[in-house]
FINUDO-906740 format. One record per residue: x, y, z of N, C-alpha, C in turn; residue in three letters. Coordinates in pm, whole numbers, padded with zeros to 5 digits, always signed. Layout:
residues N
XYZXYZXYZALA...
This chain:
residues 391
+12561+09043+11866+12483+09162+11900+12453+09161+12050UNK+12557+09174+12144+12533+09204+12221+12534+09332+12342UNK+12532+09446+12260+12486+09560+12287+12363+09582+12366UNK+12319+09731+12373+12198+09729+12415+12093+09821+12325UNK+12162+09875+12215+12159+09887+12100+12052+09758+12038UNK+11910+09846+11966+11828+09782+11876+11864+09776+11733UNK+11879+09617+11680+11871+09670+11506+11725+09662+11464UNK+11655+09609+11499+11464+09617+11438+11418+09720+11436UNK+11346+09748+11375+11310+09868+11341+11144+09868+11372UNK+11092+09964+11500+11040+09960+11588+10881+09935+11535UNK+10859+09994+11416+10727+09927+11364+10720+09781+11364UNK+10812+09678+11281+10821+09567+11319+10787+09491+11435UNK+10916+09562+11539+10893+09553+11673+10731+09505+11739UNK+10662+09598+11688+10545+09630+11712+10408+09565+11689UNK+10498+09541+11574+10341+09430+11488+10342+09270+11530UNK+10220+09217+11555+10116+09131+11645+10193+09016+11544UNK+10219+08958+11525+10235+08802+11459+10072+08755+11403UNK+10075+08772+11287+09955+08676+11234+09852+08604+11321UNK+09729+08612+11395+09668+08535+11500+09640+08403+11410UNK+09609+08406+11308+09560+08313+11197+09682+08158+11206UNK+09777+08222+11217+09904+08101+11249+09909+08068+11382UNK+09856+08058+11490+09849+07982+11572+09791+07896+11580UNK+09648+07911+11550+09560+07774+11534+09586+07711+11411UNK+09650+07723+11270+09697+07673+11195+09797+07560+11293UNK+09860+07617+11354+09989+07565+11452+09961+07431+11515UNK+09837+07463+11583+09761+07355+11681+09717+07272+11601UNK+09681+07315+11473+09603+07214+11374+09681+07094+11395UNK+09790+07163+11335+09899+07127+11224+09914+06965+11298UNK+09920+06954+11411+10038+06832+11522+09880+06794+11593UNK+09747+06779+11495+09647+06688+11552+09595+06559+11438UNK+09550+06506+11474+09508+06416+11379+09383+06367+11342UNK+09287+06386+11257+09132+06362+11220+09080+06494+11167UNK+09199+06625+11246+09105+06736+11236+09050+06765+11135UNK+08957+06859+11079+08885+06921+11023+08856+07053+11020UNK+08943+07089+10890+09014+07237+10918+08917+07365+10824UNK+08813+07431+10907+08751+07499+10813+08821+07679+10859UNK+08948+07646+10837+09015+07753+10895+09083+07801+10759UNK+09117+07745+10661+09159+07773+10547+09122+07868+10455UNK+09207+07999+10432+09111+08050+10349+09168+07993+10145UNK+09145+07939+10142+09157+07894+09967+09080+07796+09954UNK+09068+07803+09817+08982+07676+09750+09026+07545+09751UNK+08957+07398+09806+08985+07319+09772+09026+07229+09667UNK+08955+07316+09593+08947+07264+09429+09152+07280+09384UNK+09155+07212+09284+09315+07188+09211+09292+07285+09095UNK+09426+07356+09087+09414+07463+08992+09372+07359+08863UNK+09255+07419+08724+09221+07324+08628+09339+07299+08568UNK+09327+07158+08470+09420+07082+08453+09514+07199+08333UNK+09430+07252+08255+09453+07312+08141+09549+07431+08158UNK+09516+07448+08288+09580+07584+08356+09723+07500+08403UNK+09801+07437+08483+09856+07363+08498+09982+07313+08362UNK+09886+07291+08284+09947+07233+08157+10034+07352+08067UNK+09946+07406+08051+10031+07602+08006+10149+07625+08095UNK+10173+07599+08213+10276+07621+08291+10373+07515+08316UNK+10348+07413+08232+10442+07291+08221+10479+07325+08063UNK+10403+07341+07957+10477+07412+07836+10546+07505+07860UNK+10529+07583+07932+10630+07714+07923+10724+07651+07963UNK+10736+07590+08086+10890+07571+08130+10949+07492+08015UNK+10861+07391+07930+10910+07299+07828+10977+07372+07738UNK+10939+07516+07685+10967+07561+07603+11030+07651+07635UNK+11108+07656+07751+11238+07749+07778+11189+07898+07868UNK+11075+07894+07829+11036+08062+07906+11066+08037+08047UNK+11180+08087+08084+11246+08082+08219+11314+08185+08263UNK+11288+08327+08219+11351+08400+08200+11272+08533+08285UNK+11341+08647+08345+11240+08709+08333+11142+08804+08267UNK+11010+08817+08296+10924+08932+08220+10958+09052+08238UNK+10892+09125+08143+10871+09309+08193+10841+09287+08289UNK+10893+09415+08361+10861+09447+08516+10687+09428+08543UNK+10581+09492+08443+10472+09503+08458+10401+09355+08443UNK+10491+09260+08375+10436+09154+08369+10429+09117+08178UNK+10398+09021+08148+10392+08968+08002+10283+09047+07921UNK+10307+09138+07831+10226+09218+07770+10122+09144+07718UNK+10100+09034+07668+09984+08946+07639+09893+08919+07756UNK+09940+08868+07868+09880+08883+08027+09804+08990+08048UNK+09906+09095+08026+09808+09288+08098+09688+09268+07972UNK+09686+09230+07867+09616+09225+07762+09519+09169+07808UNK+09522+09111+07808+09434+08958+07865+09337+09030+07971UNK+09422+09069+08108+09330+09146+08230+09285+09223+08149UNK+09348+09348+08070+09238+09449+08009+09090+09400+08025UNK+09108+09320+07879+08983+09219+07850+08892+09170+07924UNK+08940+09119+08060+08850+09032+08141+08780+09160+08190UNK+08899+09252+08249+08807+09386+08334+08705+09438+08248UNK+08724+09437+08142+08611+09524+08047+08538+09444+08023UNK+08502+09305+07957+08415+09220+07987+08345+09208+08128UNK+08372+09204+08178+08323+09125+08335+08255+09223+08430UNK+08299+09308+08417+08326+09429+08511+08267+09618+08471UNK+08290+09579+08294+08299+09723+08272+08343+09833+08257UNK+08516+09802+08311+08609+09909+08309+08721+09899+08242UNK+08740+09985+08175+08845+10007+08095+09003+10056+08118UNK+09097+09963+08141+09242+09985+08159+09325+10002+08007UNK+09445+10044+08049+09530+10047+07950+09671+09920+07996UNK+09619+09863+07930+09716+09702+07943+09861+09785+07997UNK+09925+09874+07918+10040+09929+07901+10081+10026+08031UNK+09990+10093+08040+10015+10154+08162+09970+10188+08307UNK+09825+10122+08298+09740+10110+08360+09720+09982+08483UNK+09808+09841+08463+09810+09720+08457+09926+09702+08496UNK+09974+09616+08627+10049+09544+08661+10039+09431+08730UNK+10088+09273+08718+10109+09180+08755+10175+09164+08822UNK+10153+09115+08982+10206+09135+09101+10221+08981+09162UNK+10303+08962+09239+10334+08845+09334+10216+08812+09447UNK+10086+08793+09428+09971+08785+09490+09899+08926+09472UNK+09789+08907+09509+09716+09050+09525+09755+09093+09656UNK+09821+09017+09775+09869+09081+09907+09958+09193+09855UNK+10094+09134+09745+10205+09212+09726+10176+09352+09647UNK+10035+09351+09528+09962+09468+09489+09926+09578+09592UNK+09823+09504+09704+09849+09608+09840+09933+09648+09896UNK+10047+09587+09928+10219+09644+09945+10221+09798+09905UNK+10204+09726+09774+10306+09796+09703+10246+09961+09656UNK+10092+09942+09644+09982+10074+09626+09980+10165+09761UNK+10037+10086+09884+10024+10180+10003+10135+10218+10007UNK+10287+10185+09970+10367+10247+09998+10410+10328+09890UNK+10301+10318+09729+10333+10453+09655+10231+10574+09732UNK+10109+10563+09821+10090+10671+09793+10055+10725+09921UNK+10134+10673+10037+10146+10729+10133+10280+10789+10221UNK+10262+10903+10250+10333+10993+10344+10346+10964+10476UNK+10466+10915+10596+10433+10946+10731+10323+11002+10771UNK+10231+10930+10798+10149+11022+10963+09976+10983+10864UNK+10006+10969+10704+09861+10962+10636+09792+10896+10702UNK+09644+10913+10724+09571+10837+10753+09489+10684+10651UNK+09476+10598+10656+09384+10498+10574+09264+10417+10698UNK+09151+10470+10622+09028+10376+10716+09013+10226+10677UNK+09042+10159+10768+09018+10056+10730+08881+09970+10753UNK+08795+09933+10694+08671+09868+10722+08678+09713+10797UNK+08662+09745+10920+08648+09558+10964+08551+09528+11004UNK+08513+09379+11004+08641+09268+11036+08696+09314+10881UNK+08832+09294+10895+08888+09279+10786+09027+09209+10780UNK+09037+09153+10663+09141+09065+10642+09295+09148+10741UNK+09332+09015+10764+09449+09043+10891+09587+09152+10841UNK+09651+09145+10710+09658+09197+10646+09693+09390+10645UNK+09558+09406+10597+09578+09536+10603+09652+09674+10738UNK+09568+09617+10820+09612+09704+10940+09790+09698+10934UNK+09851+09632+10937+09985+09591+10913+10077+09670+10853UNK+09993+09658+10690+10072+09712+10574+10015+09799+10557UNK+09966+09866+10619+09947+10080+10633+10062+10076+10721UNK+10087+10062+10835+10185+10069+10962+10335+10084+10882UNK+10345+09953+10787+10480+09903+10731+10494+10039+10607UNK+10375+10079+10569+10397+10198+10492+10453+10316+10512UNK+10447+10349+10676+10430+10478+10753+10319+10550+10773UNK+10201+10485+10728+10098+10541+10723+10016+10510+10903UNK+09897+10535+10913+09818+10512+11047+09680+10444+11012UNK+09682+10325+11058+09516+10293+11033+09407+10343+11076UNK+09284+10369+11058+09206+10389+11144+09073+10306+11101UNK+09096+10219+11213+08960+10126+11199+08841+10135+11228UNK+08717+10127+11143+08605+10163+11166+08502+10033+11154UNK+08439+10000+11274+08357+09901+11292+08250+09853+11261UNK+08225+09725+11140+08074+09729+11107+08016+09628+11184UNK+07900+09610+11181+07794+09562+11321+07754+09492+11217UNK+07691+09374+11309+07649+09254+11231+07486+09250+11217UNK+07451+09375+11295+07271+09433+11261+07253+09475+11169UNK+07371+09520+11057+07392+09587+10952+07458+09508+10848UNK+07427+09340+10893+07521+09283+10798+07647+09280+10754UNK+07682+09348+10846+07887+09370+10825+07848+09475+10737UNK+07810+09592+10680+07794+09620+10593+07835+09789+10619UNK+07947+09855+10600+08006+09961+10647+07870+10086+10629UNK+07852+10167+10674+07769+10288+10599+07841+10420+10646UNK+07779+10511+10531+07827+10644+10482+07920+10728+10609UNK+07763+10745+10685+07773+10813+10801+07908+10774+10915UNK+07924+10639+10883+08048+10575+10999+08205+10633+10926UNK+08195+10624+10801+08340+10698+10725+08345+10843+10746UNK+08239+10926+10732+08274+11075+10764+08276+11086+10931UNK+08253+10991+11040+08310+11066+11154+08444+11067+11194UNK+08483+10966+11088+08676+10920+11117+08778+10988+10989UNK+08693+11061+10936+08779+11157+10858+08845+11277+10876UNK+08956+11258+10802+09053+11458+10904+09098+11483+10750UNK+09163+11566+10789+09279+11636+10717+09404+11552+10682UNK+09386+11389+10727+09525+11370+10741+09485+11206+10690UNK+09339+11230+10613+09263+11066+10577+09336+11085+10428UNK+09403+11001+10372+09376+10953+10229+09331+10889+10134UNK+09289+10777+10193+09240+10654+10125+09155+10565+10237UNK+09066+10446+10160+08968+10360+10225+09020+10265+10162UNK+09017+10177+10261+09060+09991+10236+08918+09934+10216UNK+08867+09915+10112+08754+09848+10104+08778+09642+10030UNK+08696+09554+10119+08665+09476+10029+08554+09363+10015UNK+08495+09344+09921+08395+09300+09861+08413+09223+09764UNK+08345+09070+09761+08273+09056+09892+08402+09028+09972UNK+08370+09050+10114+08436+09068+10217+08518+08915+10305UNK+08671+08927+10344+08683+08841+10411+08733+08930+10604UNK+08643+08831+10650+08612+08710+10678+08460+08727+10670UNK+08417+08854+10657+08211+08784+10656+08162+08762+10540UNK+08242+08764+10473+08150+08703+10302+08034+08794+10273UNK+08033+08953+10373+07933+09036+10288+07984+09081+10168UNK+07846+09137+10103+07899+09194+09942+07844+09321+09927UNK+07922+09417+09906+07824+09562+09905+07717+09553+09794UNK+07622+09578+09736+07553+09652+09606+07593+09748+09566UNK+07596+09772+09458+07595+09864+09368+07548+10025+09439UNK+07480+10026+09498+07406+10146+09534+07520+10173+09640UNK+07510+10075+09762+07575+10081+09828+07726+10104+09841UNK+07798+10065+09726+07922+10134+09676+07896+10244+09659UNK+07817+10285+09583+07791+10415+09496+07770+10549+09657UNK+07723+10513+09777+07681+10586+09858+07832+10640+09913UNK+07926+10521+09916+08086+10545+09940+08140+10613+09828UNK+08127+10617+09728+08195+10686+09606+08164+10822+09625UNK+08074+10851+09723+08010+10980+09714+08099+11083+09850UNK+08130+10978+09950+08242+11026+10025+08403+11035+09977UNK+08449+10977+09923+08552+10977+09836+08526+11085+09773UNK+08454+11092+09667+08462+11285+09618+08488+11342+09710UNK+08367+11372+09781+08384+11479+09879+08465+11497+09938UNK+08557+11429+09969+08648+11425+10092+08790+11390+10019UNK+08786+11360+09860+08894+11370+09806+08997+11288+09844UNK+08932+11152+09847+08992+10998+09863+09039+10878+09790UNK+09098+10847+09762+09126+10738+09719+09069+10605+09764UNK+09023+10513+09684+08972+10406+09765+09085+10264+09724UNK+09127+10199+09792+09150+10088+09771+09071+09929+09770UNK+09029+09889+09670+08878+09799+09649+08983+09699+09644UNK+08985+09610+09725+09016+09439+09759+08916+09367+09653UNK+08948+09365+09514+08817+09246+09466+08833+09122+09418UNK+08947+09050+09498+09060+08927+09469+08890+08790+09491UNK+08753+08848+09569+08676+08757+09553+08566+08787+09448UNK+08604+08889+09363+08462+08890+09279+08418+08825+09200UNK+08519+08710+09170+08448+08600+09112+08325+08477+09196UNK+08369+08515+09317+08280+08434+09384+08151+08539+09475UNK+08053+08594+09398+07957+08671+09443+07819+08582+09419UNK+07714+08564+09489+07626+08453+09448+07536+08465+09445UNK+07493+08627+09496+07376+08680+09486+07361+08797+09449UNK+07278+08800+09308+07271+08950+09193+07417+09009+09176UNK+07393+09071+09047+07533+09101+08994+07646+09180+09113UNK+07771+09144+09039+07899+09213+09121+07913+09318+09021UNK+07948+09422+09156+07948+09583+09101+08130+09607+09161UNK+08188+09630+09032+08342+09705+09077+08340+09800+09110UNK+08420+09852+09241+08423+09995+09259+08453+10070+09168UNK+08574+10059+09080+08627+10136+08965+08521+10148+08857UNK+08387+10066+08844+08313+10092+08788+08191+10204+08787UNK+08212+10247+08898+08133+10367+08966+08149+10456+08922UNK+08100+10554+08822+08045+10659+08797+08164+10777+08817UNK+08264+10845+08753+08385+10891+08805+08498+10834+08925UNK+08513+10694+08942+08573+10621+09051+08668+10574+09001UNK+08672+10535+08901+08813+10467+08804+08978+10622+08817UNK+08926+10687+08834+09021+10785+08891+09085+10766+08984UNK+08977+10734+09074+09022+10732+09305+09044+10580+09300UNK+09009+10472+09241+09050+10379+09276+09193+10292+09203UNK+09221+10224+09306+09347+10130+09321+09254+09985+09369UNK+09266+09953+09224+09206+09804+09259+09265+09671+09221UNK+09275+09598+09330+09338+09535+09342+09259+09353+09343UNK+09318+09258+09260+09239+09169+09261+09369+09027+09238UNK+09350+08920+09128+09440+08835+09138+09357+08649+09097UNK+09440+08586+09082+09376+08447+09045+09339+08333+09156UNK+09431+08376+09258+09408+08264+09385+09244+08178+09466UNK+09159+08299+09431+09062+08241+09494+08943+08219+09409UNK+08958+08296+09293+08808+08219+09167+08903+08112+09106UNK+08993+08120+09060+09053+08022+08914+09109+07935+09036UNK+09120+07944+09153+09211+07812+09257+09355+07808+09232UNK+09395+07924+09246+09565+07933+09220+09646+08001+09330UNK+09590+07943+09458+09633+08024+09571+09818+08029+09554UNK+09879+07899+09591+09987+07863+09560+10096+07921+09438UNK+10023+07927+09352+10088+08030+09205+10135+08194+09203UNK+10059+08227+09322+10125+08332+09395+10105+08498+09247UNK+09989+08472+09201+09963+08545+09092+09854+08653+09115UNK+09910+08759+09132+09773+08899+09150+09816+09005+09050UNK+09732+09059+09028+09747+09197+08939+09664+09328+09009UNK+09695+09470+08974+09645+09598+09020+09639+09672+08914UNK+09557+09717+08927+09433+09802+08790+09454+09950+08883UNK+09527+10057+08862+09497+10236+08879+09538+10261+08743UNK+09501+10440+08769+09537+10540+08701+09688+10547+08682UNK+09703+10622+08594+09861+10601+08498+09999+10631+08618UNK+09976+10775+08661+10073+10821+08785+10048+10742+08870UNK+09972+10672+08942+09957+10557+09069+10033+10430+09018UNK+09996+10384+08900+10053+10271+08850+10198+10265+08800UNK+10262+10377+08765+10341+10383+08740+10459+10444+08899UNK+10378+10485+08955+10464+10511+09070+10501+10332+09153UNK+10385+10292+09124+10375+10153+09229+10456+10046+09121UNK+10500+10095+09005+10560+09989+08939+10729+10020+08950UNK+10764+10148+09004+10847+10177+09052+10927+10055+09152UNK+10832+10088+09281+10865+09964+09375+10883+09867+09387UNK+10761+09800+09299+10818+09681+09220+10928+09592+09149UNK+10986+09718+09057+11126+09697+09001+11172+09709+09070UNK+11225+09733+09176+11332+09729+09288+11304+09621+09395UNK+11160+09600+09421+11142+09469+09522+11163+09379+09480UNK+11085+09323+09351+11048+09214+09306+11075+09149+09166UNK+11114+09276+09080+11172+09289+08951+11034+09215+08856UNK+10986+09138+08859+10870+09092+08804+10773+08951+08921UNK+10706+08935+08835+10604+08772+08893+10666+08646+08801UNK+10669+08546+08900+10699+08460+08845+10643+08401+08677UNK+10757+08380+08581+10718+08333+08490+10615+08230+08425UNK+10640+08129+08493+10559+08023+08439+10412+08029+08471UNK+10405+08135+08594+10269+08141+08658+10187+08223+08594UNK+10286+08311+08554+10190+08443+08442+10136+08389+08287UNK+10189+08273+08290+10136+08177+08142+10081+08105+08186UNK+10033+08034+08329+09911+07977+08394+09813+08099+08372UNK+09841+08209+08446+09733+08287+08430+09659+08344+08278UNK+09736+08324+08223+09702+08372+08093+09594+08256+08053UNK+09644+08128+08043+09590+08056+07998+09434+08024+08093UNK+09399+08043+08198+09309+08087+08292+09221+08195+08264UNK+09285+08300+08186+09172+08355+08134+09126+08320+08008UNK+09178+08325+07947+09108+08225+07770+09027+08116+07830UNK+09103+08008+07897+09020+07878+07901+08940+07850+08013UNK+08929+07953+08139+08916+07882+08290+08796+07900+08345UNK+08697+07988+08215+08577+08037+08311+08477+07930+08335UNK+08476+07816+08263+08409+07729+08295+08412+07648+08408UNK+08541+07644+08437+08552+07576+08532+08578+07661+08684UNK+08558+07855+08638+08577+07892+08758+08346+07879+08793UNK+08279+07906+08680+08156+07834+08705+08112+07768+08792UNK+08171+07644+08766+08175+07498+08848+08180+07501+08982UNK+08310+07563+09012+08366+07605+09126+08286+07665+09248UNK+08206+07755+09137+08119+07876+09208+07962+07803+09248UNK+07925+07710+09160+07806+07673+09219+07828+07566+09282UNK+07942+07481+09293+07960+07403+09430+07973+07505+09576UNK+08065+07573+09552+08037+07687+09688+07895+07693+09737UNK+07810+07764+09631+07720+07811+09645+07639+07731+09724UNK+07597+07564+09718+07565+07509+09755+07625+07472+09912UNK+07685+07439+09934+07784+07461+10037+07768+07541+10116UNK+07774+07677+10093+07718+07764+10161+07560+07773+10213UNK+07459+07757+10134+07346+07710+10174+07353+07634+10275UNK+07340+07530+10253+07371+07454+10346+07409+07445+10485UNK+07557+07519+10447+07610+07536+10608+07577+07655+10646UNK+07543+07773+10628+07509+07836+10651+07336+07863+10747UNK+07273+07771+10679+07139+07712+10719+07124+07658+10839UNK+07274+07574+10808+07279+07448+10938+07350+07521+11071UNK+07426+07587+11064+07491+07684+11153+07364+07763+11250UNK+07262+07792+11175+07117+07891+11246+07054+07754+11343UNK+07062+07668+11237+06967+07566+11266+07015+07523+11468UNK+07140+07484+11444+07246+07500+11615+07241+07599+11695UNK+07151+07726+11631+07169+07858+11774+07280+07942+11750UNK+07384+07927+11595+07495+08011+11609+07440+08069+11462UNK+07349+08199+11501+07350+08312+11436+07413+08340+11305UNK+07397+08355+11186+07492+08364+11087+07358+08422+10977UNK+07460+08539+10902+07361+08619+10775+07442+08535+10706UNK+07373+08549+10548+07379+08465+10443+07475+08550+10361UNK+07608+08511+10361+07709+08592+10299+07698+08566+10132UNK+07744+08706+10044+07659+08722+09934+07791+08690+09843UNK+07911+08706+09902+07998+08564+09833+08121+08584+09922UNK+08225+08529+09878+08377+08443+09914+08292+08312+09947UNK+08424+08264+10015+08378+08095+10102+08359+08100+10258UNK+08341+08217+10296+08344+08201+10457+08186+08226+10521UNK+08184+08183+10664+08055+08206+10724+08123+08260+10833UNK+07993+08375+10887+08062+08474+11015+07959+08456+11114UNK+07947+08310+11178+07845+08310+11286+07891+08366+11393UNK+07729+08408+11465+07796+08406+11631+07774+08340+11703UNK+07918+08318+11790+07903+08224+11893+07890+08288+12013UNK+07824+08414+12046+07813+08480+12176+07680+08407+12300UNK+07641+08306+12247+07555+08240+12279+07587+08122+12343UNK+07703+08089+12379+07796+08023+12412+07825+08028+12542UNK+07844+08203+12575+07934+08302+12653+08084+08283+12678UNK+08151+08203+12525+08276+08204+12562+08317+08313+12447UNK+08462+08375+12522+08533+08442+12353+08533+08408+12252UNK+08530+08460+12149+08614+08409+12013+08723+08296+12035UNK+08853+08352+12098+08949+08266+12071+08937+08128+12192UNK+08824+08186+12294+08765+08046+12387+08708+07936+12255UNK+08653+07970+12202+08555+07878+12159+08604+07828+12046UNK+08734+07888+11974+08812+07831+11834+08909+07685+11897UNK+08931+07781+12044+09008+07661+12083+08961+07531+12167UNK+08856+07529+12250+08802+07411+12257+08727+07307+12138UNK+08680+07408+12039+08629+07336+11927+08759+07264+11870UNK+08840+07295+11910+08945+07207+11832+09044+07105+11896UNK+09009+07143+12012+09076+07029+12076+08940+06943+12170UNK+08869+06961+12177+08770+06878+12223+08685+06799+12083UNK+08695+06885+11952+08603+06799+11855+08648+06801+11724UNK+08787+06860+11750+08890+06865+11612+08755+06931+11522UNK+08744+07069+11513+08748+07106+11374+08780+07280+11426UNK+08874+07328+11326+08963+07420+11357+08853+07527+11244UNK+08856+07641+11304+08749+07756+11258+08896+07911+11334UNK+08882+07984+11275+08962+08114+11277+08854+08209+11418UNK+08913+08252+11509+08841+08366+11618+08853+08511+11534UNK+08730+08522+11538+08655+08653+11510+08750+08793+11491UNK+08797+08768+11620+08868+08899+11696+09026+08907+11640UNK+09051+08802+11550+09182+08847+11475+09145+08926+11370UNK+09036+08939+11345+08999+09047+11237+08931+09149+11306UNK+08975+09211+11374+08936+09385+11419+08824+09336+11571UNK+08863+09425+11673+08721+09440+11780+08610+09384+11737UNK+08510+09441+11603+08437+09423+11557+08406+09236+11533UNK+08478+09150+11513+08505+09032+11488+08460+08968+11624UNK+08491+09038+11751+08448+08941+11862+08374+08918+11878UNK+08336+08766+11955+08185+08717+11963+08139+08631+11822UNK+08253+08623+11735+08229+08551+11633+08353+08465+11579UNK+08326+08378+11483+08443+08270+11457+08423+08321+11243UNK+08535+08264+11209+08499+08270+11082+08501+08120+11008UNK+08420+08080+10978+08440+07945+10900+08458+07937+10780UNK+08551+07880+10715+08565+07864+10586+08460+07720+10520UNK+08373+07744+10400+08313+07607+10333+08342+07595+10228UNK+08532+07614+10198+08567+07560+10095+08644+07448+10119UNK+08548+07329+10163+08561+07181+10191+08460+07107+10177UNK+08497+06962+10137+08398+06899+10095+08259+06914+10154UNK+08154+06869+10093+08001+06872+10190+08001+06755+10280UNK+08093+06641+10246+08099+06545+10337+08125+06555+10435UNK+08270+06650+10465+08366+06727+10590+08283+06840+10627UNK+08166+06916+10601+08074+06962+10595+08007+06947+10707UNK+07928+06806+10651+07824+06807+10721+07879+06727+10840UNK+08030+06688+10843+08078+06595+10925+08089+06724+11061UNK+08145+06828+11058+08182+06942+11055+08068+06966+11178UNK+07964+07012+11087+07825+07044+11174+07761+06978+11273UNK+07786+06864+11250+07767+06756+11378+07856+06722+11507UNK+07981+06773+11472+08064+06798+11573+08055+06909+11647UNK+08067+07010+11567+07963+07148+11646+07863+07111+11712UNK+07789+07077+11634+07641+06986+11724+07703+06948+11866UNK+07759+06886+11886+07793+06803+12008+07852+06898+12099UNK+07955+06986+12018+08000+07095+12114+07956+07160+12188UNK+07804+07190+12121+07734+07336+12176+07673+07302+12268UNK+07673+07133+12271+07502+07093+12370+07598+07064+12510UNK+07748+07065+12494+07821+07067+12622+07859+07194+12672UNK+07840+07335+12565+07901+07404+12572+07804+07561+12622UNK+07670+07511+12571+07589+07638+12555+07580+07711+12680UNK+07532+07830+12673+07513+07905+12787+07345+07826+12818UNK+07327+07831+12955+07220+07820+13006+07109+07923+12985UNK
């Protein structure tokens, strides 16, 4: 190819490389570090879960599923959603099992967007999205929540970025990277722009198993919302199955069936053996996604506490595993202060500012690591700040 002639295709072209993989990068070739840069659970998928996916292969299921996934599986999600949640799917048509909950978002933006559509996206928000509107043909438009407000989007900030040309809202809760969690009400105040404005919402709720304070409210559970929403969720981060590469998406019949379209042609199904992990994850796993949840919980206390206690600012995120302090107190950047913390005191934390404008002036920490690496963690910070602080 040595023309002058492009074969890439100029959106590509265009798009930023993951910021999240660089300091992974730097990690990677240090030694002692202490990586609260991770977003997954430490925990090992449970044993039981594991074991279901060593029978299957034992017993030949090697083959592939329906496109939508193993009709006992969509069964299964039915169940959990209507237990857990409140909302009612149709296993059959309603329900598909996807190659992560990333590949569910794929695949819901490129059924239901047109060149030029608009999608608001709420940040900080996972790195992710902005991307795969672009890769859709669609246009992001990012709208900034303030950390006076708890990361916490409001009404008034979605209707000034709305046109004629908005279709949908990227929402998710609780939120990565600030671990806010909307309420109930507070969904409900967004459900009320969506009517009006005749939106679709896309609800990220791949963390609603990990919410830690007062009940978790599904968007699709909202009061005429199971219509507008495309919700999207998955096993990686409550049941600890990052690796298993297992998500599912809950819409309405024409959405789901358009997006299962794409599917059969991308992906043809989800891996087998993983969709009989997951199965077996929901029958047997809630106990141990329990477990899971009040070690976090603790954890979070904790570091979260201890983070104020140092001068770096941080609200009490109402679930995932991350903390969204600020380090503007510092007076270095985001990506100043990810990177001396890691090469001056080895422990690797994600810059703010890879998740939207809104993100700068802050780091995101993950505390799904031991309390030992924890508190080891906080004391190295400790040391950082007292070389590092602003006067």
């Amino acid at each position: 190819m040595n023309g002058t002639k492009s074969y890439l295709s100029k959106t590509v072209e265009e798009l930023k490389p993951s910021g999240i993989r660089r300091f992974f990068d730097l990690a990677a070739g240090m030694e002692g570090v202490i990586s609260l840069g991770v977003g997954e659970p430490d925990f090992i998928t449970p044993w039981s879960v594991r074991e279901a996916a060593i029978l299957s292969l034992e017993q030949g299921y090697t083959s592939y599923t329906a496109n939508a996934g193993l009709m006992e599986l969509r069964e299964e999600i039915a169940g959990y959603m209507q237990k857990s949640f409140g909302v009612c799917y149709s296993p059959r048509s309603e329900i598909i099992v996807t190659v992560g909950a990333s590949q569910a978002l794929d695949i819901a933006l490129r059924a239901i967007l047109d060149p030029g559509d608009e999608v608001i996206v709420v940040e900080p928000s996972f790195v992710s999205y902005v991307p795969l509107v672009s890769l859709a043909g669609g246009v992001p438009v990012q709208v900034q929540t303030l950390k006076e407000n708890g990361f916490k989007i409001l009404p008034e900030q979605l209707e000034k970025v709305i046109t004629d040309r908005t279709k949908a809202i990227i929402l998710c809760s609780p939120n990565n990277p600030t671990g806010t969690m909307l309420s109930g009400s507070e969904l409900e105040a967004i459900a009320q722009i969506a009517e009006k404005y005749d939106l679709l919402v896309l609800s990220d709720e791949i963390y609603a198993e990990l919410a830690y304070d007062g009940e978790y409210t599904s968007f699709a559970a909202i009061s005429g919302m199971k219509k507008r929403t495309i919700l999207i969720s998955g096993f990686s981060k409550g049941f600890a199955m990052t690796g298993w590469r297992l998500g599912f998406v809950c819409a309405p019949e024409a959405i789901s069936q358009a997006m299962l379209k794409i599917h059969q042609y991308a992906m043809m199904c989800a891996p087998t053996m993983a969709q009989f992990a997951a199965l077996e994850a929901l029958k047997t796993g809630r106990s141990d996604v329990e477990d899971m949840k009040k070690s976090y919980k603790r954890r979070r206390n904790y570091f979260v506490q201890s983070l104020n206690e140092l001068g770096l600012t941080c609200h009490v995120p109402g679930g995932a595993f991350y903390a969204f302090p600020s380090i503007e107190s510092t007076g270095l950047s985001s990506e100043e202060f990810a990177e001396k913390l890691l090469l001056e005191e080895k422990v690797a934390v994600v810059p703010g500012n890879i998740f939207g404008e809104s993100g700068e002036g802050h780091v995101r920490c993950s505390y799904a690591t031991s309390m030992e690496l924890l508190q080891e963690a906080i004391k190295r910070i400790g040391h950082f700040l007292k070389r590092n602080q602003k006067a």
